[in-house]
VEXLUMFI-429484 format. One line per 8 residues: number of its first residue (from 0); their letters; for each residue z, y, x of C-alpha. Coordinates in Angstrom, 2 decimals, decimal comma, padded with zeros to 5 digits, always signed. Each point is the difference from the previous one (the first is absolute). Layout:
BEGIN
NUM	a	Z Y X; ...
***
This chain:
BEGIN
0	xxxxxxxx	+000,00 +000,00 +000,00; -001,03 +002,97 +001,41; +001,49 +003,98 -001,24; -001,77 +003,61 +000,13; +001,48 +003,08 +000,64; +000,28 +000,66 -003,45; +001,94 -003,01 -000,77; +002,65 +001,05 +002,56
8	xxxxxxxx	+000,12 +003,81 -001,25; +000,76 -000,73 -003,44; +002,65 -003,18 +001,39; +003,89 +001,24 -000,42; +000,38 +002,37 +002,83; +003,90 -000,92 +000,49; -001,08 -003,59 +001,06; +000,35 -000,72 +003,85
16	xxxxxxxx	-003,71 -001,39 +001,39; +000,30 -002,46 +002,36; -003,07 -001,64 +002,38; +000,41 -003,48 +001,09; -002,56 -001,05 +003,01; -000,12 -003,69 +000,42; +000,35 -001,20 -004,20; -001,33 -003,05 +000,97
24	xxxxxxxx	+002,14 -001,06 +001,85; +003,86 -001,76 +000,46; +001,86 +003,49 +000,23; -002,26 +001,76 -002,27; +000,15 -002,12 -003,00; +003,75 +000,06 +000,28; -000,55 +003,71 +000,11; -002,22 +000,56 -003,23
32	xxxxxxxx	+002,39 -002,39 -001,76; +002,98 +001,82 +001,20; -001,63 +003,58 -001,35; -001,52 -000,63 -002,88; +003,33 -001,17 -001,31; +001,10 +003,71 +000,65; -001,09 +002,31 -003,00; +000,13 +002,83 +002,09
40	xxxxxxxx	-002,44 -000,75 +002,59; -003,57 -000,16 -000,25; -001,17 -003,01 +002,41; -003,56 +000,26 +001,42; -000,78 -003,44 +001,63; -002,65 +000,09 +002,56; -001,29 -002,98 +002,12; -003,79 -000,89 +001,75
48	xxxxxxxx	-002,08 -001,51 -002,26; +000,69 -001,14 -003,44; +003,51 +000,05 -001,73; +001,56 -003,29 +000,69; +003,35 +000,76 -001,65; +000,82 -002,91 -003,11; +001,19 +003,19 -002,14; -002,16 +003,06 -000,83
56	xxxxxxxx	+002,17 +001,87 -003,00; +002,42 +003,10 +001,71; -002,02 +001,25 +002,61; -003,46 +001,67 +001,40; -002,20 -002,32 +002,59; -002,61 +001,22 +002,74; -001,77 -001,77 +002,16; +001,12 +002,10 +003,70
64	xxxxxxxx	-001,33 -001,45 +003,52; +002,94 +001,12 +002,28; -002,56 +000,37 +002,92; -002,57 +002,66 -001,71; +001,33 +003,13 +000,02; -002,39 +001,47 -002,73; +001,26 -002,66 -002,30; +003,54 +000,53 +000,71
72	xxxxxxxx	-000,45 +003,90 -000,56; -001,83 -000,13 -003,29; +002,40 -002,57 -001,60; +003,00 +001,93 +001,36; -001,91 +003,48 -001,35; -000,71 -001,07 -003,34; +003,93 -001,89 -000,77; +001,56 +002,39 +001,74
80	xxxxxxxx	+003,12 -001,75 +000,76; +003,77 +001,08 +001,11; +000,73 -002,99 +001,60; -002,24 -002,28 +002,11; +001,80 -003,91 +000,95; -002,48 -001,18 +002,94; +000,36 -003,56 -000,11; -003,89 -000,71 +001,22
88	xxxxxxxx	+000,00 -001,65 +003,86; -001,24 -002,49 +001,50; +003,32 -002,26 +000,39; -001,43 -003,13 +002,30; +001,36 +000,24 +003,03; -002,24 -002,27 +001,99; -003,19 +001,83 -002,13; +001,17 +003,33 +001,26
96	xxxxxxxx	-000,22 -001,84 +003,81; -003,53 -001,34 -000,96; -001,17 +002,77 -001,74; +001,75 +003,05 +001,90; -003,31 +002,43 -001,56; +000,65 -001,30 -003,88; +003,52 +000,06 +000,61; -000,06 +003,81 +000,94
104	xxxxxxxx	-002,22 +000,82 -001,92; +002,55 -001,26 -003,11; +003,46 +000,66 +001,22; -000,90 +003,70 +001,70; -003,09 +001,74 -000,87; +000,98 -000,39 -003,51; +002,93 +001,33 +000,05; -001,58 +002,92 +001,73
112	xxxxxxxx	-001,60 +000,25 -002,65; +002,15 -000,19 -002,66; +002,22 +002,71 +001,95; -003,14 +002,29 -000,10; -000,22 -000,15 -003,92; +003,84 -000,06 -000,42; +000,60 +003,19 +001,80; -003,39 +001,59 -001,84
120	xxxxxxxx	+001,36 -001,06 -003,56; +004,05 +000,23 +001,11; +000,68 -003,52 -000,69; +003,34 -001,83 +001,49; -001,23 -002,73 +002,23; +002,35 -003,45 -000,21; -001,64 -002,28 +002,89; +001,40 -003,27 +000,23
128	xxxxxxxx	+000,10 -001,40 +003,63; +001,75 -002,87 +002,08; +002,74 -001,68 +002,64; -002,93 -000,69 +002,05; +000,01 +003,31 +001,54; +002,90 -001,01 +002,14; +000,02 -002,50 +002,73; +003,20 -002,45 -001,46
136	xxxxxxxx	+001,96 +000,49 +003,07; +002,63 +002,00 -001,97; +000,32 -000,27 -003,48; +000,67 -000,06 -003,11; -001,01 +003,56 +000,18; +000,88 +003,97 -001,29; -002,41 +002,03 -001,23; +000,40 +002,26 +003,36
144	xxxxxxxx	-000,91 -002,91 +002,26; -002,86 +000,62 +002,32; -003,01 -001,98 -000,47; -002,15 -002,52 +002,59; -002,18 -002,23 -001,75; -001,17 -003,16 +001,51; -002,90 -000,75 -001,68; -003,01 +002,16 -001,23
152	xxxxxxxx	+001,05 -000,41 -003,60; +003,26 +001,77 +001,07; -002,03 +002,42 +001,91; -002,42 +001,07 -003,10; +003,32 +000,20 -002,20; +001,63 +001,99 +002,80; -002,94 +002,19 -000,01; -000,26 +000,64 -003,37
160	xxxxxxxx	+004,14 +000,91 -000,15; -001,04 +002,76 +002,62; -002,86 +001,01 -002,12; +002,68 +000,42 -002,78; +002,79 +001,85 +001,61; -002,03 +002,37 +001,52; -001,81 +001,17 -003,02; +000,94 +003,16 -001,84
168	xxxxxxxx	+000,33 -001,53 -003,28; +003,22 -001,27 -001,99; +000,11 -003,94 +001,16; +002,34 -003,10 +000,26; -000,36 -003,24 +001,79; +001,86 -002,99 -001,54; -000,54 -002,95 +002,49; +000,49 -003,66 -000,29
176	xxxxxxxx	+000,16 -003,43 +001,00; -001,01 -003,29 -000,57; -001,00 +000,37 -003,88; -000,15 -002,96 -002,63; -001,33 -000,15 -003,44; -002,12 -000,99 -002,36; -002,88 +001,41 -001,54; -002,62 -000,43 -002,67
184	xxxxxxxx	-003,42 -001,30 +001,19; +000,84 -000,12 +004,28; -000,01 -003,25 +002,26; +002,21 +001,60 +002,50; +003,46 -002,13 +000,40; +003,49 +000,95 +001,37; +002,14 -001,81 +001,74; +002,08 -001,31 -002,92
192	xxxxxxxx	-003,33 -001,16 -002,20; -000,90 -001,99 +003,39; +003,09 -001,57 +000,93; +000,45 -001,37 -003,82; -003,77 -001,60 -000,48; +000,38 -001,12 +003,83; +003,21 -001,94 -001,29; -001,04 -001,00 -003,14
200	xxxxxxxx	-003,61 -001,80 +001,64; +003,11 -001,73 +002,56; -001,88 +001,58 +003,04; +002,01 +001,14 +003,00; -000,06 +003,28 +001,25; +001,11 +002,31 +002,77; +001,90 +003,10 -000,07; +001,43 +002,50 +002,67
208	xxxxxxxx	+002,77 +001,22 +000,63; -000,55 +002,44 +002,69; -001,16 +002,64 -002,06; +002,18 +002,41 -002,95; -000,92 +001,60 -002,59; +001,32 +001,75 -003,31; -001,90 -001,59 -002,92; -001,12 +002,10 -002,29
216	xxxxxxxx	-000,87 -000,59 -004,16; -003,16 +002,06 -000,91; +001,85 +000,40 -002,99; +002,74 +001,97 +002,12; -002,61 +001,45 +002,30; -001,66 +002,02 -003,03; +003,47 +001,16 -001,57; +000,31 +001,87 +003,30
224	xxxxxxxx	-002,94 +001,69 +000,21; +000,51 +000,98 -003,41; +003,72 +001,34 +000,93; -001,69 +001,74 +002,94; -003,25 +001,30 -002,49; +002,09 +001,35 -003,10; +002,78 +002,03 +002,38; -002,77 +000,87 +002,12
232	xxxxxxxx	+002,08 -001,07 +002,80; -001,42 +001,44 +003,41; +000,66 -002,35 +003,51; -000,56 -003,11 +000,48; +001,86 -003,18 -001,95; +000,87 -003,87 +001,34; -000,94 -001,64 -003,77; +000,71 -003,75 +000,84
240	xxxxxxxx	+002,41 -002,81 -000,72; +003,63 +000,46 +001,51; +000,23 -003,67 +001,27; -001,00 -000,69 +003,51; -001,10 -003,45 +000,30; -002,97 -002,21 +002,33; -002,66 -001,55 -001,96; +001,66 -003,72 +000,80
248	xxxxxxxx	+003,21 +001,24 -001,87; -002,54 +001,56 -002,57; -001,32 -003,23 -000,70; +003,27 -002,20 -000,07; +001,58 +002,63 -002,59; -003,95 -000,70 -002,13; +000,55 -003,37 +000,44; +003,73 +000,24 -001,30
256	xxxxxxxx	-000,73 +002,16 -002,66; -002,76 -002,62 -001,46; +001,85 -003,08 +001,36; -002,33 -001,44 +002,07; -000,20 -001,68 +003,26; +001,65 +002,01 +002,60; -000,96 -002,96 +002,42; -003,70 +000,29 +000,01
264	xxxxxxxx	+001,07 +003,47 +001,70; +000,02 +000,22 +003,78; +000,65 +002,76 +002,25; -002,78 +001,70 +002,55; +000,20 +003,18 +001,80; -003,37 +002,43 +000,28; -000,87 -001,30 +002,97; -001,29 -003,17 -001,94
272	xxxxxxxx	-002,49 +002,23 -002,03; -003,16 +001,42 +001,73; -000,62 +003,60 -001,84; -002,44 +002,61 +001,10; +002,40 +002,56 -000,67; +003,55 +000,03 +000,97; +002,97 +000,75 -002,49; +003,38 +001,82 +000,82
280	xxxxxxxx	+002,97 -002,58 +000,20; +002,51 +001,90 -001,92; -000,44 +002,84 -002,08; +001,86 +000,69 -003,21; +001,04 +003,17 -001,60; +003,31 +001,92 -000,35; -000,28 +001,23 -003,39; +002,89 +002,06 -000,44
288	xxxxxxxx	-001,97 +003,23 -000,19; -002,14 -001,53 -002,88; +003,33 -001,15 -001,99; +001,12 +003,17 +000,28; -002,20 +002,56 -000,12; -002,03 -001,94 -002,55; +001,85 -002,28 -001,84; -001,51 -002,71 +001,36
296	xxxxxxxx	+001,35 -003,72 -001,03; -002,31 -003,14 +001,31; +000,08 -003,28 -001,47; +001,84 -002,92 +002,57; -002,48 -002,59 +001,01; +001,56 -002,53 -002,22; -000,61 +002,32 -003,29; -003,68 +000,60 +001,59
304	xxxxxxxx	-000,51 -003,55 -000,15; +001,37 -000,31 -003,35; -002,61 +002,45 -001,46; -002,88 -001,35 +001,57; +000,86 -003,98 -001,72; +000,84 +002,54 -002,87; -003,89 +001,17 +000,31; -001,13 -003,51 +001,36
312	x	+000,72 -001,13 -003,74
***
């Protein structure tokens, strides 16, 4: 569905407009479904390509290519929104090693871009970013801690924080780590969706334990950056789970939690696994400046689990 300019004159004017990049996919449908449950927000979805979302009633769809700035300006121009959530990137970390041009190309020239059209139309910038701007020798970290990616996913993330901060519009950055979900109409699987049909087929798998993390819900990922949207909250934000755990002890609370065969579960460290790009060992977040400032309150990993059977169902 597609609106003119008239359509959006004659909408309420007291309603808050809010731009979604990235509709399509595991943050931004949490996102539309979070908003359009809000009667005081008018939710403009936009995505590449066709609307894949399973729901089309409470909100306004365009088709936006992140990496053409023409497109990105028009559609911005015409919805004129307050609010922009970039959730658009290209989140692969061993594509982003492969494919360093697409990988720019998606994760900073278009946000370049979008800064261009936010400061021309005054719109508050929310970019969402990620742990793997820091190296994992020292966290779980603070908002203030000082970046050194280690692989060029990190880098292009890194990059297009800098891009943000030193802008002269109104912005936030919420970042995150490690997110798990599901959504409507995507392949992509989490750790908790892979451990449980692993289990279930009685396969045995491998899991390390030299490398930490914060799990994070999508559903809890997009409740932040909506905190951080309606306050207009300026800084950046760690939006992630509050647990610190390895992805072995992720997998033997999944197998718990659905009582299957811890057994078939064996431990490896990274060093087993040949990747083309290399991860940080332990990040994390601190999110007392999110809990605070925000109101911030994530899910534990248990509950996560519990809504995703809720949603396997």
């Amino acid at each position: 569905m597609t609106v003119t300019s008239q359509d959006i004159s004659t909408s309420a004017t007291t309603k808050k407009r809010f731009l979604i990049t990235g509709s399509n996919g595991l943050l931004g449908q949490k996102l539309i479904e979070l908003l359009i449950k809000d009667s005081s927000i008018e939710t403009i979805a936009t995505a590449r390509g066709e609307n894949r979302l399973p729901f089309h009633d409470g909100y306004v769809y365009h088709a936006m290519d992140i990496i053409d700035p023409a497109q990105v300006e028009a559609v911005i121009a015409l919805t004129k929104p307050e609010v922009i959530i970039h959730t658009a990137a290209m989140t692969n970390v061993d594509q982003c090693e492969a494919e360093k041009d697409a990988c720019w190309k998606q994760n900073v020239n278009a946000v370049e871009y979008l800064v261009s059209s936010c400061k021309r139309h005054d719109v508050f910038l929310v970019h969402v970013s990620t742990d793997f701007i820091f190296d994992g020798a020292a966290g779980p970290y603070k908002e203030d801690a000082e970046p050194n990616p280690v692989s060029f996913y990190g880098w292009s993330k890194y990059a297009a924080e800098k891009a943000v901060i030193h802008s002269d519009i109104k912005w936030a950055i919420a970042r995150t780590v490690l997110v798990y979900g599901i959504a409507h109409d995507m392949s992509r699987s989490n750790i908790i969706l892979w451990v449980k049909k692993s289990l279930e087929e009685g396969k045995n798998i491998k899991v390390v334990t030299d490398q930490f993390r914060t799990p994070t819900l999508a559903e809890d990922l997009a409740t932040g950056c909506f905190l951080i949207a309606d306050q207009k909250a300026e800084g950046i934000f760690n939006i992630s789970g509050k647990e610190l755990y390895t992805p072995y002890e992720m997998a033997i609370i999944t197998a718990d939690y659905f009582k299957l065969d811890k057994s078939l579960i064996s431990q490896t460290d990274s060093s087993g696994f040949s990747q083309p790009a290399r991860r940080p060992p332990r990040t994390g977040f601190d999110l007392t400046k999110s809990e605070s400032v925000l109101g911030y309150k994530p899910h534990s990993f248990v509950e996560g689990i519990a809504l995703l059977a809720s949603q396997i169902k």
